[in-house]
One Martini backbone bead per residue (centre of mass of N, CA, C, O) as a GRO file, in nm:
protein
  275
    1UNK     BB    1   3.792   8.728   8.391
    2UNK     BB    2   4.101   8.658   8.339
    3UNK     BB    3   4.296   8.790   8.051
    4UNK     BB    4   4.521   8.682   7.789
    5UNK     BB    5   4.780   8.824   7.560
    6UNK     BB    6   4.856   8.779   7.201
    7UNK     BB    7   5.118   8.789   6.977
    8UNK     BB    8   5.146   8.792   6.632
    9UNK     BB    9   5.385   8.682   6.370
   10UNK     BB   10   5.297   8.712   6.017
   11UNK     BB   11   5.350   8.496   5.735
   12UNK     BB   12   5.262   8.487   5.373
   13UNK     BB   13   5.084   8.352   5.080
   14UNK     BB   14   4.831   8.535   4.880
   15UNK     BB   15   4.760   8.399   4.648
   16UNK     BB   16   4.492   8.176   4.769
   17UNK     BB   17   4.403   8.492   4.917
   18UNK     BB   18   4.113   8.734   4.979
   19UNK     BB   19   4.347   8.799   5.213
   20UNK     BB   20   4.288   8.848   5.528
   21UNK     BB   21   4.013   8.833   5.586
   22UNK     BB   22   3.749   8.792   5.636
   23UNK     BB   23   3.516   8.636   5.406
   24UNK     BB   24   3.200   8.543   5.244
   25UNK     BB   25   3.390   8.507   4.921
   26UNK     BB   26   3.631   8.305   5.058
   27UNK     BB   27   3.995   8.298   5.195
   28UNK     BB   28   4.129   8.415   5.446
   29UNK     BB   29   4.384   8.451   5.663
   30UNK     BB   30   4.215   8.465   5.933
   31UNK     BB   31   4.032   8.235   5.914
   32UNK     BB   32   4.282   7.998   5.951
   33UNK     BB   33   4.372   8.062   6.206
   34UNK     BB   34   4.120   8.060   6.381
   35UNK     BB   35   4.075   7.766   6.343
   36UNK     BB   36   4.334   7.715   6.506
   37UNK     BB   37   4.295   7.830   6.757
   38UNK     BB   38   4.013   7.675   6.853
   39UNK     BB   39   4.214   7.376   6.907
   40UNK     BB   40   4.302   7.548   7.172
   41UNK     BB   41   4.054   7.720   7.215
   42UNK     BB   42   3.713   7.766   7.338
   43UNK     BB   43   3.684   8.079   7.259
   44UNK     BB   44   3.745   8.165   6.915
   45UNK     BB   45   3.971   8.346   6.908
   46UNK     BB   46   4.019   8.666   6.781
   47UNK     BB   47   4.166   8.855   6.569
   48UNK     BB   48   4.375   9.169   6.575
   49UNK     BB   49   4.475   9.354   6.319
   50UNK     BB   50   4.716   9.602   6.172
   51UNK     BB   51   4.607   9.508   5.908
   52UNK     BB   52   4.519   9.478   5.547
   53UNK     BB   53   4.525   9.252   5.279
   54UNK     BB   54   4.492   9.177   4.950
   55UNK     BB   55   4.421   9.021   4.689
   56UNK     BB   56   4.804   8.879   4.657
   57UNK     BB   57   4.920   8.947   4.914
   58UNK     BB   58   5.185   9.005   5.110
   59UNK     BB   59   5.383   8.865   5.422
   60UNK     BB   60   5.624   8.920   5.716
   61UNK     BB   61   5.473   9.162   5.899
   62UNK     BB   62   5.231   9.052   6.039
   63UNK     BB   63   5.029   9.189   6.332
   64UNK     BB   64   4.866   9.033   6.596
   65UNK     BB   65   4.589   8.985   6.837
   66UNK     BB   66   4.494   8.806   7.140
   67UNK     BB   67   4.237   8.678   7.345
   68UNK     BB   68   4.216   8.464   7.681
   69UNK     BB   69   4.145   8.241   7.924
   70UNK     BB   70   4.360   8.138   8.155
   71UNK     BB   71   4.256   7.847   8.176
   72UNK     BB   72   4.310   7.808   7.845
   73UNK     BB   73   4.611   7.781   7.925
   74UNK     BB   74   4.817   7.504   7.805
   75UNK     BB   75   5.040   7.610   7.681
   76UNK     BB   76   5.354   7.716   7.598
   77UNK     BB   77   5.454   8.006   7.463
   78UNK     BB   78   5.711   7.842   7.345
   79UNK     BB   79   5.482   7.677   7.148
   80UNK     BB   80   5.256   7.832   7.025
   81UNK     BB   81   5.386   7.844   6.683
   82UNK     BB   82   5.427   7.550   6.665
   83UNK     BB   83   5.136   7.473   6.704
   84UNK     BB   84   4.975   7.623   6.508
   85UNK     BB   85   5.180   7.532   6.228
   86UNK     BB   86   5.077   7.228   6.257
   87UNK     BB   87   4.744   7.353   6.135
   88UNK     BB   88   4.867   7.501   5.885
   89UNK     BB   89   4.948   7.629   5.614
   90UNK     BB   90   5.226   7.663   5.444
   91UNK     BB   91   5.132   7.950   5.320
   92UNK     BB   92   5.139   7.984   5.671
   93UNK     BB   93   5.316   8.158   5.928
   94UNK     BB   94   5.414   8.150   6.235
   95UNK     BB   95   5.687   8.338   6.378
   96UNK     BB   96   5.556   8.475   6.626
   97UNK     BB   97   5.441   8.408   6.991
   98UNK     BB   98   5.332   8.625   7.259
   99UNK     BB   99   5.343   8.801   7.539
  100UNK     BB  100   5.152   9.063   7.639
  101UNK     BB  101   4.988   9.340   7.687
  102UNK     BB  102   4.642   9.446   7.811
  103UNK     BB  103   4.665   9.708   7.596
  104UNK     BB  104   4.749   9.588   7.329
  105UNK     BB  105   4.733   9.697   6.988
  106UNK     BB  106   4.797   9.608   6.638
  107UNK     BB  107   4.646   9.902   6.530
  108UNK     BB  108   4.684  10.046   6.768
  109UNK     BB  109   4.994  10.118   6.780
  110UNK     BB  110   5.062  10.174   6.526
  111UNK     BB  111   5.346  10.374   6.377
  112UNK     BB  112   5.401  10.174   6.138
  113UNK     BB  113   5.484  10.090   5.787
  114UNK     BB  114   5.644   9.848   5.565
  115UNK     BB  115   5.674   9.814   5.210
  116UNK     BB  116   5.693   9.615   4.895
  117UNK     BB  117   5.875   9.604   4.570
  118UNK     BB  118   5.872   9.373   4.306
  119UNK     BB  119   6.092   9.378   4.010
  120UNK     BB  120   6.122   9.251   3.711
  121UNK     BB  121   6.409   9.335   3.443
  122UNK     BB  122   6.311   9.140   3.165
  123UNK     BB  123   6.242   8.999   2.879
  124UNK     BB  124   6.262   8.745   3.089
  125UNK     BB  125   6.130   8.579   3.345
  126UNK     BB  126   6.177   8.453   3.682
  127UNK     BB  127   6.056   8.150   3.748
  128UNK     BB  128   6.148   8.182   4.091
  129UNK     BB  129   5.931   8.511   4.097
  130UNK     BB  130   5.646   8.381   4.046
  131UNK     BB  131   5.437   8.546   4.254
  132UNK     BB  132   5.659   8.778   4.373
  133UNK     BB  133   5.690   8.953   4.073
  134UNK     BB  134   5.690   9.223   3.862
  135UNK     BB  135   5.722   9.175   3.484
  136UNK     BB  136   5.917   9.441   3.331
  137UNK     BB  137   6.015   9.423   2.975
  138UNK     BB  138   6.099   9.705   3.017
  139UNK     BB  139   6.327   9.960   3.042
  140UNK     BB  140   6.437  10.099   3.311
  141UNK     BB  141   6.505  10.445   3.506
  142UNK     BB  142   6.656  10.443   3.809
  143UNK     BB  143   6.730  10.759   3.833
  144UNK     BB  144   6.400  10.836   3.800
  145UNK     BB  145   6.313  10.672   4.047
  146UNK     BB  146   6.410  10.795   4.251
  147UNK     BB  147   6.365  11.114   4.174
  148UNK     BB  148   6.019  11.035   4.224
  149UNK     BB  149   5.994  10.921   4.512
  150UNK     BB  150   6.049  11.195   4.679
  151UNK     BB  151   5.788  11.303   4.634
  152UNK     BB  152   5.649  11.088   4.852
  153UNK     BB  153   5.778  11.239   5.050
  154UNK     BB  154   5.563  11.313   5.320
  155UNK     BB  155   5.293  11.548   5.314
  156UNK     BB  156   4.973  11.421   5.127
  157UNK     BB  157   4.784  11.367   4.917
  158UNK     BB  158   4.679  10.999   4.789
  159UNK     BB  159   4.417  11.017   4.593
  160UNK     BB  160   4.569  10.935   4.298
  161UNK     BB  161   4.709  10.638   4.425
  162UNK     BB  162   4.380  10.548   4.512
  163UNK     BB  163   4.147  10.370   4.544
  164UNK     BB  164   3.852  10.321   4.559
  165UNK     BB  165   3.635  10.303   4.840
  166UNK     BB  166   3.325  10.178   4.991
  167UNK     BB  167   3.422  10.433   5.154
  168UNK     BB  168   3.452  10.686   5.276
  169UNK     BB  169   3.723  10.939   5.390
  170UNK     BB  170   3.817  11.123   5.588
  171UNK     BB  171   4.130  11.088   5.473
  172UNK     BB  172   4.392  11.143   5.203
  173UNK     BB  173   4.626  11.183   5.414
  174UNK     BB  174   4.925  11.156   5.457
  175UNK     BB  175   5.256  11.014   5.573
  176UNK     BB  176   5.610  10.967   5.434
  177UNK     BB  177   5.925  10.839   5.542
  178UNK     BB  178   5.947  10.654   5.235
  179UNK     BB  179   6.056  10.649   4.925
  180UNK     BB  180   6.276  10.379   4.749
  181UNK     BB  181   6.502  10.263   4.471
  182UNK     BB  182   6.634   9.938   4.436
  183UNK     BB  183   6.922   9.791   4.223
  184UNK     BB  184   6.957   9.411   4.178
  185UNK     BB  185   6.997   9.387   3.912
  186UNK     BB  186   6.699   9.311   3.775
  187UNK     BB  187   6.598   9.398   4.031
  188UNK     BB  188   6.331   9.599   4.194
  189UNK     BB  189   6.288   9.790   4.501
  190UNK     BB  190   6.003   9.906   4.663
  191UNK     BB  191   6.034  10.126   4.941
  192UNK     BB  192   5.773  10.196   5.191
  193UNK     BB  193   5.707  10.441   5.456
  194UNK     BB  194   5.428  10.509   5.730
  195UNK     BB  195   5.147  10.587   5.891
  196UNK     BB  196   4.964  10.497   5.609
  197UNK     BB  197   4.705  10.344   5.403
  198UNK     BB  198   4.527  10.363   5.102
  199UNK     BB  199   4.375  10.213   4.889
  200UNK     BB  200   4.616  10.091   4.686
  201UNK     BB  201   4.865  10.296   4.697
  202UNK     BB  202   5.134  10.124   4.664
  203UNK     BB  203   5.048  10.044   4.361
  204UNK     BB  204   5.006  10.361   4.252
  205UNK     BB  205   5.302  10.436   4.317
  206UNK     BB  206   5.463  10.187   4.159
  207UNK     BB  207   5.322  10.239   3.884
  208UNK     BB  208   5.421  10.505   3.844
  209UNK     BB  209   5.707  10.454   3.839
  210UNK     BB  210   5.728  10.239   3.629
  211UNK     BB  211   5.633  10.472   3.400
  212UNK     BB  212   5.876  10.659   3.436
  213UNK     BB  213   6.093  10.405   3.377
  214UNK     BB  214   5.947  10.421   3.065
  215UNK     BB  215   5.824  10.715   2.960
  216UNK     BB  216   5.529  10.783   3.044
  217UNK     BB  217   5.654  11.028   3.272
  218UNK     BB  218   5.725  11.277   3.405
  219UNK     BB  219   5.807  11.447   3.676
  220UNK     BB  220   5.607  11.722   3.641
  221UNK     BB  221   5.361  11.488   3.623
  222UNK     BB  222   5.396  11.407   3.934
  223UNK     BB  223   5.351  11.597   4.077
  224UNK     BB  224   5.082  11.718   3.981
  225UNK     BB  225   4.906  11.444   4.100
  226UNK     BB  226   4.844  11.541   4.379
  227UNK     BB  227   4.626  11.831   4.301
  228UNK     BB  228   4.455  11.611   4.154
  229UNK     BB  229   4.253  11.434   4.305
  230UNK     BB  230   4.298  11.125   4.066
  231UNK     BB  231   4.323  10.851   3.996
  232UNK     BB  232   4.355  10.909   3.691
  233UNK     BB  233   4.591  11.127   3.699
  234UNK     BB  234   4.757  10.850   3.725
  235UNK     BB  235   4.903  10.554   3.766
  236UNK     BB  236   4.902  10.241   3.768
  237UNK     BB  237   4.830   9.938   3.922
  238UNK     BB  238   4.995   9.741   4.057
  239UNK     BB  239   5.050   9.417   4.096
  240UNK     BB  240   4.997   9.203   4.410
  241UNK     BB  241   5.217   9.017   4.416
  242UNK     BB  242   5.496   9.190   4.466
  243UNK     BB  243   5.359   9.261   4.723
  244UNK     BB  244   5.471   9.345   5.069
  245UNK     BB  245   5.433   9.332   5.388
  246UNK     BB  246   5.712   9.351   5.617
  247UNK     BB  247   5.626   9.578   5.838
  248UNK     BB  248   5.545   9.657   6.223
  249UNK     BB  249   5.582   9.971   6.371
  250UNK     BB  250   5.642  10.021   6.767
  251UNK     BB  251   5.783  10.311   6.929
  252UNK     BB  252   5.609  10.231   7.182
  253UNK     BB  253   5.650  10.106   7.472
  254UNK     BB  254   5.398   9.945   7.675
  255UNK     BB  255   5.453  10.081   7.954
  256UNK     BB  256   5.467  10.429   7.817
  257UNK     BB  257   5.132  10.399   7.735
  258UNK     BB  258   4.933  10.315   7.963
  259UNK     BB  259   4.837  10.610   7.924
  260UNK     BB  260   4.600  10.728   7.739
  261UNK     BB  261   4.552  10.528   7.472
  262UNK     BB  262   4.246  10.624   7.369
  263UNK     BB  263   4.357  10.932   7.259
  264UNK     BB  264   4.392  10.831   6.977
  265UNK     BB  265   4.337  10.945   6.731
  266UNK     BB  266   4.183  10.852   6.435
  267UNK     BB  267   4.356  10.812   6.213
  268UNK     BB  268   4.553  10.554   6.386
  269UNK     BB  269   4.240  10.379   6.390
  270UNK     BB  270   4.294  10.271   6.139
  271UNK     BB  271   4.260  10.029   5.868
  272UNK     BB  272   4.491   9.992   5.677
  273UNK     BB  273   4.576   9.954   5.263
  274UNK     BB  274   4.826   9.973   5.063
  275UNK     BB  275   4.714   9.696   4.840
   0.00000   0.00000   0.00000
C-alpha cells in the first residue's frame, strides 16, 4: 500500500501541556494534534519530532513528520494546516504542513536545532511576558554573561548542566555551535544552537549564566564545572516558562541523503531535550 509523507512545523505554548510527549499523567502537545490527525485519516497516524519539550516549555519551530495511505488523502496539501488548526486548541497552530520525501524523518535527519532563553531583569516583572520570560529582580552584568557565554561554544561534556535523565546516556558529550547573550532594554536572551542537546542542559546553561550575572559565580567557576561532571557543581536549572524551541535545522537537502540514510550514527538518533 502507496504511503505518503507530512511534514508539520508547530508552534505552541506549553504552559498547560506536560510536555510533547504523550504522556501517561497529563497532556502531551502530541496527543492534541494526533487527535485532530484521525478526524481527517482512518489510520490515527502517529507523530514523529524532531525533539520533545518539557513540562511548560514552549516552541516556535517543532517539527514532526506522518505518513498515512494514499487513499486516504482527501484534503488539498495547501489546506492541510488550515484544516488542522480548525480543530486545535489556540495555544497550538500547525505553521506549515507540507508533502516531504518518503525517506525524511523529523528526529533522524535533523542536523541541529536552536533554542531561546527570555529574561526580564527589572525590579517589576512586565506582566505582558508572564509565562513568556523568567522574572530575574537582580540586576544582570551582560558582558560577564556575554563571556561566559562562550565557554559553551564547542565539544564539552556538559553533564554538569544536565539534569539527571530516567536512563543512563550512551554520552553526555555533546557540541554548540553558538551560545550567546543579547540584551535589548529590560529583555536578556539567550540563544543556544548545537547538535543535540541533554536533559534540562539548555536551563542549565541559561540558570548557570545568569548566576554569574548577578555574581553568584566568577569566570574561573564555570570553566571548572564542565570537567566536574556533576549537577551539583553547576548553576541552577532556569524556569521552563522562558525557555522556547525556536528552529530545528536540517542541512542535507531531501534529495541528497536519499543513500545511505540509515548509517546515522547513535548520536544523531537520539532524541534530545534541551528543556
Amino acid at each position: 500500500m502507496e504511503k505518503l509523507k507530512f511534514k508539520l512545523v508547530i508552534a505552541y505554548d506549553g504552559t498547560a501541556y506536560q510536555g510533547w510527549q504523550v504522556q501517561k499523567i497529563g497532556t502531551g502537545v502530541q496527543e492534541k494534534i494526533e487527535t485532530v490527525l484521525a478526524r481527517y485519516f482512518p489510520s490515527s497516524p502517529q507523530l514523529h519530532s524532531s525533539s520533545r519539550t518539557d513540562t511548560g516549555v514552549h516552541a516556535l519551530g517543532m517539527v514532526a513528520h506522518f505518513e498515512v495511505p494514499r487513499a486516504e488523502v482527501k484534503i488539498p496539501v495547501a489546506r492541510l494546516a488550515i484544516a488542522l488548526n480548525a480543530f486545535l486548541p489556540d495555544d497550538i497552530r500547525v505553521l506549515e504542513a507540507t508533502r516531504t520525501a518518503a525517506d525524511f524523518h523529523a528526529r533522524f535527519d535533523a542536523g541541529g536545532k536552536q533554542y531561546r532563553y527570555f529574561i526580564w531583569n527589572h525590579h517589576a516583572m512586565n506582566p505582558l511576558l508572564i509565562g513568556r520570560a523568567w522574572h530575574v529582580p537582580r540586576k544582570l552584568d551582560p558582558a560577564k554573561m556575554r563571556a561566559a557565554a562562550k565557554l559553551f561554544v564547542g565539544k564539552h561534556d556538559f553533564k554538569s548542566f544536565a539534569a539527571n535523565h530516567p536512563y543512563e546516556m550512551e554520552s553526555t558529550v555533546r557540541t554548540l555551535f553558538r551560545c550567546d547573550v543579547k540584551k535589548s532594554g529590560k529583555m536578556f536572551t539567550i540563544t543556544i544552537e548545537g547538535d543535540g542537546f541533554l536533559y534540562k542542559m539548555c536551563r542549565g546553561i541559561a540558570g548557570t549564566l545568569v548566576q554569574l550575572g548577578y555574581g553568584r559565580f566568577t569566570m574561573a567557576e564555570v570553566k571548572a564545572m564542565f570537567a566536574k561532571t556533576n549537577r551539583c557543581a553547576a548553576g541552577m536549572s532556569a524556569p521552563a516558562h522562558g525557555l522556547v524551541l525556536w528552529k530545528v535545522f536540517y542541512r542535507r537537502s531531501q534529495k541528497s541523503k536519499s543513500k545511505g540514510r540509515h548509517k546515522t550514527s547513535p548520536r544523531s538518533r537520539r532524541l534530545d531535550t534541551g528543556s
